[in-house]
C-alpha positions in Angstrom: 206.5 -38.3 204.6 209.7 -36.9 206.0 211.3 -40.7 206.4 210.2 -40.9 202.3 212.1 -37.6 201.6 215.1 -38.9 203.6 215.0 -42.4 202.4 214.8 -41.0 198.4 217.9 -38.3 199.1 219.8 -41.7 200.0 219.0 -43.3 197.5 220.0 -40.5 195.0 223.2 -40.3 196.7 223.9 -43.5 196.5 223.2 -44.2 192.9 225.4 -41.2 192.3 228.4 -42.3 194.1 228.0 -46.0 192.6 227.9 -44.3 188.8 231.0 -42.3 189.3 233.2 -45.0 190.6 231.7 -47.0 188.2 232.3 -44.4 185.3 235.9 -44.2 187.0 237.9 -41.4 188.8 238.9 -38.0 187.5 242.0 -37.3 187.9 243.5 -34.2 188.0 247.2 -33.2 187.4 247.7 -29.6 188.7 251.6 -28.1 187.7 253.7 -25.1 187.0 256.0 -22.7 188.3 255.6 -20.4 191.4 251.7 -18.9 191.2 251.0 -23.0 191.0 253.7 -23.9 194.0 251.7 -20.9 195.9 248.4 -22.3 195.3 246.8 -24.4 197.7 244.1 -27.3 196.9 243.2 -28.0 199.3 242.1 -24.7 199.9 239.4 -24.5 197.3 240.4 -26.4 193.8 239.6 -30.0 196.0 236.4 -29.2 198.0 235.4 -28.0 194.9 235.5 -31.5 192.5 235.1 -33.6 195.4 231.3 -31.9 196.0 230.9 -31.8 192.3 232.2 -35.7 192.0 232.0 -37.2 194.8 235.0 -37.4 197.5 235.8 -41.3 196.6 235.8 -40.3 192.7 238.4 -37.6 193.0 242.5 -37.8 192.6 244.2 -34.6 192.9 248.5 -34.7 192.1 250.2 -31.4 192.2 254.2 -30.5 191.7 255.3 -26.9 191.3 259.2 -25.6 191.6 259.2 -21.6 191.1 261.1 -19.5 188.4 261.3 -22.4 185.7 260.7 -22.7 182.1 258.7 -25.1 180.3 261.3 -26.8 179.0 261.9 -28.8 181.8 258.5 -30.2 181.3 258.2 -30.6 177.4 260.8 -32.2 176.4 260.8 -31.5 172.7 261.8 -28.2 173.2 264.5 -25.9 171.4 265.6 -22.8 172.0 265.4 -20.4 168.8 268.7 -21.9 167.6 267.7 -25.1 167.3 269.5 -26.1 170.4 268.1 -28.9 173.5 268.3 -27.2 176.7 271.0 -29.7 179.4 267.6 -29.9 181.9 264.6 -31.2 179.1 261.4 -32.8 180.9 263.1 -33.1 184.7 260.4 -31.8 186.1 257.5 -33.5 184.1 259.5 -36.7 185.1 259.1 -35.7 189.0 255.7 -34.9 188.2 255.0 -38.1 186.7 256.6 -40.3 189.3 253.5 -39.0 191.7 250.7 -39.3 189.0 251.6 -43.2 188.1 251.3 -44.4 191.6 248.6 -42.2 192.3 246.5 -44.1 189.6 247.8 -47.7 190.2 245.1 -49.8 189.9 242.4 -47.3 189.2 239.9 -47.0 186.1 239.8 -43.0 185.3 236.8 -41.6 183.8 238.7 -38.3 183.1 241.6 -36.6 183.0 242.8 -33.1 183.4 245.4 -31.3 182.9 245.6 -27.8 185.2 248.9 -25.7 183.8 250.0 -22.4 185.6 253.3 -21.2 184.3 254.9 -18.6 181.6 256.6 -15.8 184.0 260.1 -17.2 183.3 259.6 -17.8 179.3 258.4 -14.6 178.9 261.7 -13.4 181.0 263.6 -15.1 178.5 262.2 -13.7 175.5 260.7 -17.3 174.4 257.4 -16.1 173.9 257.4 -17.2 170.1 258.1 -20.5 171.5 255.1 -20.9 174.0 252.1 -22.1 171.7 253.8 -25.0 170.1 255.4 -25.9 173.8 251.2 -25.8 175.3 250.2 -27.8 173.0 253.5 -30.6 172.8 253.1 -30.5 176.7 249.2 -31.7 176.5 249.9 -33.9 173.6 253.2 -35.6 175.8 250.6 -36.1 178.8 248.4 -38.0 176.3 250.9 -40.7 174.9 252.5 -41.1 178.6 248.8 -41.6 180.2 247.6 -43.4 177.5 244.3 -41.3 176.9 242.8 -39.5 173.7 244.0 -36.1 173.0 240.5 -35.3 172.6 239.4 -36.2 176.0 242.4 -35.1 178.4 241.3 -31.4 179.7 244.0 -28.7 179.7 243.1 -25.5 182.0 245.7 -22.9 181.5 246.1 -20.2 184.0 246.7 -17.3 182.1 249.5 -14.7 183.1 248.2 -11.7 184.7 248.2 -8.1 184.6 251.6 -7.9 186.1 253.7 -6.1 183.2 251.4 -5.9 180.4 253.8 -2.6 178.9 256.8 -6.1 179.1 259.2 -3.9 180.7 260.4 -6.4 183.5 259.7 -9.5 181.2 260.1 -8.8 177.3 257.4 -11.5 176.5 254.8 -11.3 179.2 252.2 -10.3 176.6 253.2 -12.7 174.2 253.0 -15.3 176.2 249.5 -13.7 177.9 248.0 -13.8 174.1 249.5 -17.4 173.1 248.0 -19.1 175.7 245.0 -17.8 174.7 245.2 -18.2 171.3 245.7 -22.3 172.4 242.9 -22.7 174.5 240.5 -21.1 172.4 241.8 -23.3 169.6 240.5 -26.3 171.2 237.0 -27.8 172.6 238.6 -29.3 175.5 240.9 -26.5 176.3 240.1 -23.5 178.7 242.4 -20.6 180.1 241.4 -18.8 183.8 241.5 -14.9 184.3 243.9 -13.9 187.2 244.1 -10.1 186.7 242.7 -9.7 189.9 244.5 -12.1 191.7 247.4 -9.9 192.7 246.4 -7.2 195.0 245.6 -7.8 198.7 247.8 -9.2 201.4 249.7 -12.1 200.3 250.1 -14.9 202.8 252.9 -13.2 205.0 250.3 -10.4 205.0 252.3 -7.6 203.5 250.0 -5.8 201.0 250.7 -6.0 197.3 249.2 -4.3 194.1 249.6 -5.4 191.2 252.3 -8.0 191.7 254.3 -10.9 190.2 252.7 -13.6 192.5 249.1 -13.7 194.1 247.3 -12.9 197.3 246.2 -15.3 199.9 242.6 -14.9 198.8 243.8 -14.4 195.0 245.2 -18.2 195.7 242.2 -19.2 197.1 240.1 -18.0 194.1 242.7 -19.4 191.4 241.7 -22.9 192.9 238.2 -22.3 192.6 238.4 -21.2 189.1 240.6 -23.8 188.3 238.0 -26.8 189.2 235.3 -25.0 187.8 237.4 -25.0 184.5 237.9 -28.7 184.7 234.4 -29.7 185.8 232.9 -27.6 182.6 235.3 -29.3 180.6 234.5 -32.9 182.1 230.4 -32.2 182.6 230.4 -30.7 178.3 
């Protein structure tokens, strides 16, 4: 009896693993500013798809750079005067030049899209701007990749509790509310809570409350939130 148990849990597995490389790979794009360049994967975000998808069915591709705007990732963007910023998309095209390899030669069964930036627009007072940017950015990922609008996933970290009064950074709520407002917009949109990401000892183990960037364990449980945004998204 015990060698039929066995013999039927590898058999499971094994029809599981030969649909989802059959069904193709999910790929998942993770970028942003500096809460996305402190963020891990491999910490949490990767175990967490891989046991959910299977190791062989996952591709993971992050690129972060701290304190930027998302300009230099949608490249449509203008400033309130109509005016094109000298650095447009520079950092979506470093993005992309690990993504394409990453995916040569490989059938995807999904996409997503995993977005954790907003600190410097909202410094800038470019708040207004941030909606229309969201939802250009997702809609420049489709055309490049080649995949339907419809069926590329977009998890947006929301900005956290940091200056919700926007004394430091005149837009932080603004920003906070569009990205909201775009996810919710859109069935195959989501945005993660990290209010509670910022107190505890951050990874040089001073202690911080209430803080710009996250704690070590806040990190950890961004990741974890993150792929349990995208596999809802892909499993719906």
């Amino acid at each position: 009896m015990k060698c039929i148990i066995l013999f039927t849990v590898f058999l499971t597995s094994f029809f599981s693993l030969c649909f989802a490389v059959e069904e193709g790979k999910h790929l998942f794009i993770l970028s942003g500013q500096s809460n996305m360049q402190g963020h891990r994967p491999d910490e949490a975000f990767v175990p967490t798809v891989k046991k959910a998808f299977g190791a062989e069915s996952v591709i993971v591709v992050q690129d972060a750079l701290g304190g930027q705007p998302i300009h230099r990732w949608w490249k449509k963007w203008v400033d309130p005067q109509g005016n094109k910023p000298a650095q447009s998309g520079d950092l979506y095209n470093r993005l992309m030049s690990k993504v394409m390899p990453a995916i040569k030669g490989e059938k995807l069964g999904s996409i997503s899209f995993v977005w954790m930036q907003g600190e410097r627009d909202a410094k800038m007072g470019w708040g207004k701007l941030y909606g229309e940017a969201l939802i250009g950015l997702h809609s420049q990922f489709a055309i490049d990749l080649k995949w339907k609008k419809k069926d590329l996933g977009f998890v947006i970290g929301r900005l956290s509790d940091f200056d919700l009064k926007n004394k430091k950074y005149r837009h932080w709520s603004m920003v906070r509310e569009a990205q909201v407002q775009v996810a919710n917009a859109n069935p195959v949109f989501a945005w993660v809570d990290t209010d509670d990401l910022n107190d505890g000892l951050n990874r040089k183990g001073k202690e911080i409350k209430n803080d710009l960037h996250y704690s070590a364990e806040g990190y950890k449980i961004l990741g974890k939130r993150f792929a349990e945004a995208c596999i809802r998204l892909i499993k719906e």
